[in-house]
C-alpha positions, 0 to 999 in steps of 0.5 A: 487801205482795205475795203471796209476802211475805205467804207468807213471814212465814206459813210462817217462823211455821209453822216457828217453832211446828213446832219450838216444839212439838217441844221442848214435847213433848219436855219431856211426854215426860220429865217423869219422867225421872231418867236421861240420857245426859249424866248426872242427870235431864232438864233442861226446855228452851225455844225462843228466838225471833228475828225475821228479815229476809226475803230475797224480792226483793219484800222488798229493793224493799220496804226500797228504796222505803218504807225499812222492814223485813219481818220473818219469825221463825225459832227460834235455838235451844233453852236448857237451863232451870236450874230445880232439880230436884224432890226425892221421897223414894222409897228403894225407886228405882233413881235414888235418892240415900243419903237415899232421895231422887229427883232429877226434872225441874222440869217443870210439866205446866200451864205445858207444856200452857199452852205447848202450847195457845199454839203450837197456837194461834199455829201455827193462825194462821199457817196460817189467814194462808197460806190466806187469802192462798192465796184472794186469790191465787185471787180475783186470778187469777178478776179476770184472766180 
């Protein structure tokens, strides 16, 4: 695997995890909402994950001649979680229903934050993986001179 390769896959996870945390974040952020614009509370959402083919030309001479992929990841999109909503009794808000209940979010601060603390880790790697490469590139260049 050459250089720009090794860059490639790197910074297709840096991107991955960018928009990962993104939605986590977004999640945080109405954890307590119960008014939307498409109507109802707000609904969890969850980045689907694919693996890529990278396109270098290196890649191509790569698949040629040891006949294998190298693969980067790229998010494919982002799902709307189907959980139920949790229901408090809460007859004095504005959102609640004849009973007196409220509709929020099924949104585990926990699970969210586990979430969160995976990306940043993941997302860390990734990074630690670019400049690493970045130092042997460096090293490479030292050699030549």
């Amino acid at each position: 695997m050459d250089f720009i390769t090794a860059l490639d896959i790197g910074a297709s996870g840096l991107s991955a995890e960018r928009s990962h945390l993104n939605v986590i974040s977004m999640n945080l952020a109405n954890v307590n909402t119960t008014r939307t614009p498409e109507g109802g509370p707000y609904r969890r959402k969850s980045v689907v994950f694919q693996s890529q083919p990278l396109d270098s030309e290196f890649t191509k001479a790569m698949r040629s001649e040891l006949e294998r992929e190298v693969k980067g990841v790229k998010v494919i999109g982002v799902v709307t979680d189907q959980r139920p909503f949790k229901r408090i009794y809460d007859p004095g808000h504005p959102d609640a229903d004849d009973q007196g209940y409220v509709s929020l979010p099924d949104i585990n601060v926990v699970e969210e934050m586990t979430n969160m603390m995976t990306a940043l880790r993941t997302y860390e790697a990734n990074a630690a993986t670019i400049s690493s490469v970045k130092a042997m590139y460096n090293k490479a260049l030292e050699l030549g001179r």
